[in-house]
Every structure is written in structure tokens, then in C-alpha cells.
C-alpha positions, 0 to 999 in steps of 0.5 A, a space after each residue: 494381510 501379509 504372511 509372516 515371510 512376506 514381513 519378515 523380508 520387509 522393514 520399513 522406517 516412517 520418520 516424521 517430526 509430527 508424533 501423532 502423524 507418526 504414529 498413525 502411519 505406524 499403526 497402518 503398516 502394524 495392521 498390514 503385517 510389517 515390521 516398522 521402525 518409527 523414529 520422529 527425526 531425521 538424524 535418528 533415522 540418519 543413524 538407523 539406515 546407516 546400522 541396518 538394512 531398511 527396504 522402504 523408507 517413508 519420511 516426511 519431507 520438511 523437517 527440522 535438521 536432517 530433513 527428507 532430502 537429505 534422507 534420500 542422499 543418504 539413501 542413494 549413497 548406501 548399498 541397501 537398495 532403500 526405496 523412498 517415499 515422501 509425505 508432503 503438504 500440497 504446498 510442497 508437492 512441487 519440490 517432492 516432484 523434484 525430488 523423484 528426479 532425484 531418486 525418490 521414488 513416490 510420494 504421498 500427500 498430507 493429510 495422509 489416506 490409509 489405501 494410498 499409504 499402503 499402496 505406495 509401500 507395496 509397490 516401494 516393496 516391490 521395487 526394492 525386492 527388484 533392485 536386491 535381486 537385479 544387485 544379486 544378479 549383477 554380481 553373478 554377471 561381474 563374476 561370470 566374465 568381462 565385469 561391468 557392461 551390464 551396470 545399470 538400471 533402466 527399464 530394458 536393462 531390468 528387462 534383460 536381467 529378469 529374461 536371464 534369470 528366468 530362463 539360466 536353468 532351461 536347456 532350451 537353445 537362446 539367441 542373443 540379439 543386439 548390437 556389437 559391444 552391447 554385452 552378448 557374451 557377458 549374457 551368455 557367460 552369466 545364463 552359463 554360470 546361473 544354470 549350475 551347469 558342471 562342463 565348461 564355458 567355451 565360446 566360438 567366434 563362426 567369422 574369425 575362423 577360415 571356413 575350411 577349417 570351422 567344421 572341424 573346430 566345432 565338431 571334431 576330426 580324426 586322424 587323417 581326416 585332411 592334410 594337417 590332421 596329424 591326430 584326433 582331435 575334440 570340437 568344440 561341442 566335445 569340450 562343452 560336453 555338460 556345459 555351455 557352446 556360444 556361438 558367436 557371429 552365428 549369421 556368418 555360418 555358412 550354410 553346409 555347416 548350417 545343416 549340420 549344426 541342425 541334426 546336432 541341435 535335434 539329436 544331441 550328436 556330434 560327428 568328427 569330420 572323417 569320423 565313423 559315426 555320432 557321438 552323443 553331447 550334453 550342450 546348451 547352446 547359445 547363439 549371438 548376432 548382431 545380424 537381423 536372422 528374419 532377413 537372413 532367412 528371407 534372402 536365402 542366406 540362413 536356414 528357416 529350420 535352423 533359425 527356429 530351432 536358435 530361436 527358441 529363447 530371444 533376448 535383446 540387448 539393447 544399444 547404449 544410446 536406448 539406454 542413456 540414463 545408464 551413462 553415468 553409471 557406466 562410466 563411474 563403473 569403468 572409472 572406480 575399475 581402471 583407476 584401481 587397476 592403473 593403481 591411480 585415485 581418480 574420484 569423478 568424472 567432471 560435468 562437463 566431460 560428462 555431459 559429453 559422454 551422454 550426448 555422444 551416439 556410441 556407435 560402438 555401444 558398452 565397448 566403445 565406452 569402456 576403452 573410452 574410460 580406460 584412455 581417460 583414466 591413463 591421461 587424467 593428470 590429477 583427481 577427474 576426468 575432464 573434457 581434455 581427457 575424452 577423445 576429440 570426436 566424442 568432445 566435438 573437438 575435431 572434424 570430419 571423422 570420415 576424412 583421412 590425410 595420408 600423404 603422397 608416397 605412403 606405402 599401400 601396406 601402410 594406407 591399408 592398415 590405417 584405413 582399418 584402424 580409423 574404420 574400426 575406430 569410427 565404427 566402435 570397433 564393429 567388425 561387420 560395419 567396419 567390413 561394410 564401409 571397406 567393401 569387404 568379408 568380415 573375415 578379411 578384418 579378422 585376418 588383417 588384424 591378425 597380420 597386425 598383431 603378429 607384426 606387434 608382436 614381432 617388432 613390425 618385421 613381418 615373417 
């Protein structure tokens, strides 16, 4: 028997044409404590669930008018996270199989057994409380920061989403593992903002910044410390004080700051660098690599103790290709976004493009997807988005993506930032397989991309 809070967050419609099936399904569901709406058409259940919030729907399947297919249409294009169940005769149970493909998510078989019914409607509750708290959780995540990379609702994503909730309100360190362009950012911005935690937000990128210079950014420095320390200046543990530090990249620390960060970690305490002793810190930090650590530590290139002490809480953020059912979604996602703000009315993305789109490997995981529908959304000429809108390697439209064509007399300058910039394309924009593929440190990417932007943004002319 439920409890009246457990009834209170449950409201199941059972529609069916047959009244005494009906009202036999009604009676279960009173006797188990639930509230029940009981209607015997499909167009007055149509109604119901468009005015108010129905967490199981229960509908026959073959019924006159609005019948149980277009029930579940219904249901899959409303915001209240219903649940369908279908009753159908055993000469139907091909087509409910069908319609579970379809977003169904179970069925029961006439004539109806009182232990399956309610079975099924506790596991379709079950489901729906999910779906509302993963929808409640994606909103936080969409305010949290880069909005949308974490749309979706397969098995790992639902994975991901319970870890972060279960663990936003700890202290406890957490490393963030996956690929580039999976999310890591967005998680750590969405365990920030759901732990409640006062301070700020900061995030520190440990191979973009000169090593020389990274020990003072995470800790601090006084006066005089070094050449060009012309005042004290805070870390970025000091800004983070009550709040949340990312350290981003962190298998790319090198090993003497590796252990500082370590008494750090144990101590709660901070030294600037020409400083006279700790200052004590309220951090949370979070860790993110696309690095395997194991190996790192293995080859002698990561501390073990510092890898424990990171290692407290693992969350990993799985590559899209392991997550293709949620293509679709992702790309719809990104489609509604750009086209609002390129102020354009783009409605949908055609089969074909589509198709594409999921059979396409994404190298560089939800990043790569997303500037892939930007690119879209500012070609498409009318209503969708069509194959001629995608980029020729995602639509098989062009050749070998390892070749370049430079011709004779091109200026090495020139040939080095081309090479860069079809690298990084073919790998999706990751750094680390990008600095592979071109024999060099993940640093020199980020300083050559630096040269590039400060050429942009000086008309090309270099200073």
C-alpha cells in the first residue's frame, strides 16, 4: 500500500473504450492508493493530459478516434514526462512491441492480471520520477554555463546525471574523466552550482598556461617574488575561497607543482610563491582529464598519492559515439539554439541530414557537434537543415581528410597555421590529438593558437 505522499506524487489516467475493463483497472490502482483518472475515449484523455500533469498514462491501444498511438504522440510532445503503458489483445502485441520503439514504455496483455498492472505502473512511476528529476537537473546544468552538452536520455547520460546529484554537496575532491568536447566543464559547473557553495566558480586550463608562470596563478605570489611581480597578487585558490577550483587538463601538471598541490589538498593551505607561510583556503576542487591517470602514474609521470587523493569521486562522461540515441536530441538542441539566436526560423533537421549526423564517429564528441550545427543553421537557406548544409566529411562528400594540397612556394608560416587548423578540424578540436598527430607539446598548440588570434585581431599584421 502506498503512503498518501507516495499518492499524492502520482496521477495515473486509464483510458480504455471497454467500460467494464475500465473500471476494473481503476479499482486496482484505488486499492494501491493512487490517484486515478479514469475516462473511456481517447479524445477526452487527449484533453486531460494537455490541461494537467499525468505521470502514468495506461490506454488501450485499439480504440475508436484518438486511439493509443496517438496517445503516446501526445504524450511524447508534452513537457510532463508521462510514462505510457499499453493494454493490448495478444493479436496485437506485435504492434505495441513497435510502439515502444516509439517511446512506449511498457505494455500489458489482455485479459488484464491485477500483479502485472500494478507492476508495470510502479516501474512506469519509477520512470517518470526519473525523467522529472533528470528534466529538473538539466535545467540546473542549462543555467550552470555552456547550456545543452549534457541533453539526453540514454542509460550513461541518466548515469552521469544521478553521480552529479548524489555527490554536488560533498567536499570530497571529484575527477572528471572523458574525452575532449564530452562535457567536463559543464559538470563541474553544475556540481558548483548544486552544492550551494557561496565563493565563485573559477576554472584553470594547467596546459595552456607557461609552466613558469602556473605556480603563481594557482597559488598566489608577493611583491618581488620574481621578475615582473610588481605587486601581490591572489591565486586562483584565493579566488575560489568558499568556492568551487576546476583544474582542467590536470595530467599536464608538472610533477614539482604535483606536489604542492598535494599538501594543498591535505592541509587546506595555500603558499604564495616568495611567500612567508600558508594561508588557509575553503575549496572544492574538481579535476578534469582526458588522460588515462593509471598510465600516467604507471609511467612515472603523475604522482600515485596525488592521483588518490583526485581520485576520490570518478565521474565518466561518455563519448557521443557510446551515446548515439542521443544524436537526435542533441542536434534538435542545438538547432532551436542557434536559430533563435541567428534570429533565423529553422524547424527541423531533414532525414537525410540526419541520418549523417548519426552515422558520423564525432571525433570531437558534443563540441564538435555543436559548432557542426552552428555552421548549419548559418548556410540553411529556407525552413531545415539539409545534407548540403553539413560539412563534406561528416556527409562523405569528400576525400581523404588526412591529405592536404599546399602549393609550391607557400610560406612555411603559412603551411604551419594550415597545418594546425585542418588538424584540429580532423580531430574535433582536441588539443592533445591534434599535438600528437604534429609531434608536439600540448602547449605549443595552445601558444600557436594564441599567435593566431592575436593576428585576427590585429588585421593579420603581427606585432
Amino acid at each position: 500500500m502506498r503512503t498518501s505522499s507516495q499518492a499524492e506524487s502520482l496521477r495515473v489516467l486509464v483510458v480504455d473504450d471497454d467500460v467494464a475493463n475500465l473500471r476494473s483497472v481503476e479499482k486496482i490502482l484505488h486499492r494501491e492508493g493512487l490517484e486515478v483518472v479514469a475516462v473511456d475515449s481517447g479524445s477526452e484523455a487527449a484533453r486531460i493530459m494537455r490541461e494537467g500533469h499525468i505521470s502514468v498514462l495506461l490506454t488501450d491501444l485499439m480504440m475508436p478516434g484518438v486511439d493509443g498511438m496517438e496517445l503516446l504522440r501526445i504524450a511524447g510532445n508534452s513537457s510532463s514526462h508521462t510514462a505510457v503503458i499499453l493494454m493490448t489483445a495478444y493479436g496485437t502485441v506485435e504492434t505495441a512491441v513497435a510502439a515502444m520503439k516509439e517511446g512506449a514504455y511498457d505494455f500489458v496483455t489482455k485479459p488484464l492480471r491485477r500483479a502485472e498492472v500494478v507492476r508495470a505502473v510502479e516501474r512506469a512511476r519509477e520512470r517518470a520520477n526519473l525523467r522529472v528529476e533528470n528534466a529538473r537537473l538539466l535545467r540546473e546544468l542549462e543555467r550552470a554555463g555552456r547550456s545543452g552538452q549534457l541533453v539526453g536520455s540514454s542509460p550513461l547520460m541518466r548515469q552521469v546525471l544521478d553521480m552529479v546529484q548524489r555527490v554536488a554537496t560533498a567536499r570530497a575532491t571529484v575527477l572528471l574523466q572523458g574525452e575532449s568536447g564530452t562535457g567536463k566543464e559543464v559538470i563541474a559547473r553544475a556540481l558548483h552550482r548544486l552544492s550551494e557553495r557561496k565563493g565563485n566558480f573559477i576554472a584553470v586550463n594547467c596546459a595552456a598556461i607557461p609552466e613558469n608562470l602556473l605556480e603563481s596563478e594557482l597559488f598566489g605570489h608577493e611583491r618581488g617574488a620574481f621578475t615582473g611581480a610588481v605587486a601581490r597578487r591572489d591565486g586562483r585558490f584565493h579566488l575560489a575561497h568558499a568556492g568551487t577550483l576546476l583544474l582542467d587538463e590536470i595530467g599536464d601538471l608538472p610533477l614539482p607543482l604535483q606536489g604542492k598541490l598535494l599538501r594543498v589538498l591535505q592541509e587546506s593551505e595555500v603558499e604564495r610563491v616568495g611567500g612567508s607561510g600558508p594561508e588557509s583556503v575553503d575549496v572544492r576542487v574538481v579535476a578534469a582529464t582526458n588522460r588515462n591517470l593509471q598510465e600516467e602514474v604507471q609511467a612515472g609521470r603523475f604522482r600515485q598519492d596525488l592521483f588518490y587523493r583526485l581520485n576520490v569521486i570518478a565521474i565518466e562522461l561518455p563519448a557521443l559515439r557510446e551515446r548515439g540515441d542521443d544524436i537526435p536530441r542533441l542536434a534538435n538542441h542545438f538547432m532551436r539554439r542557434f536559430s533563435a539566436s541567428n534570429q533565423k526560423e529553422i524547424q527541423r533537421i531533414d532525414v537525410d541530414a540526419m541520418e549523417a549526423l548519426c552515422a558520423w564517429s564525432w571525433p570531437g564528441n558534443v563540441r564538435e557537434l555543436e559548432n557542426v550545427i552552428e555552421r548549419a543553421v548559418v548556410l540553411a537557406r529556407g525552413a531545415e537543415i539539409t545534407s548540403e548544409d553539413l560539412p563534406a566529411n561528416i556527409t562523405g562528400a569528400e576525400g581523404d581528410q588526412r591529405i592536404m594540397h599546399i602549393p609550391v612556394g607557400t610560406p612555411l608560416e603559412e603551411i604551419e597555421r594550415l597545418a594546425l587548423i585542418e588538424t584540429l578540424r580532423m580531430t574535433g578540436g582536441d588539443k592533445r590529438r591534434a599535438a600528437n598527430l604534429l609531434g608536439v607539446a600540448v602547449r605549443t598548440i595552445y601558444r600557436k593558437l594564441d599567435g593566431l588570434d592575436r593576428q585576427d585581431d590585429t588585421g593579420g599584421q603581427s606585432s
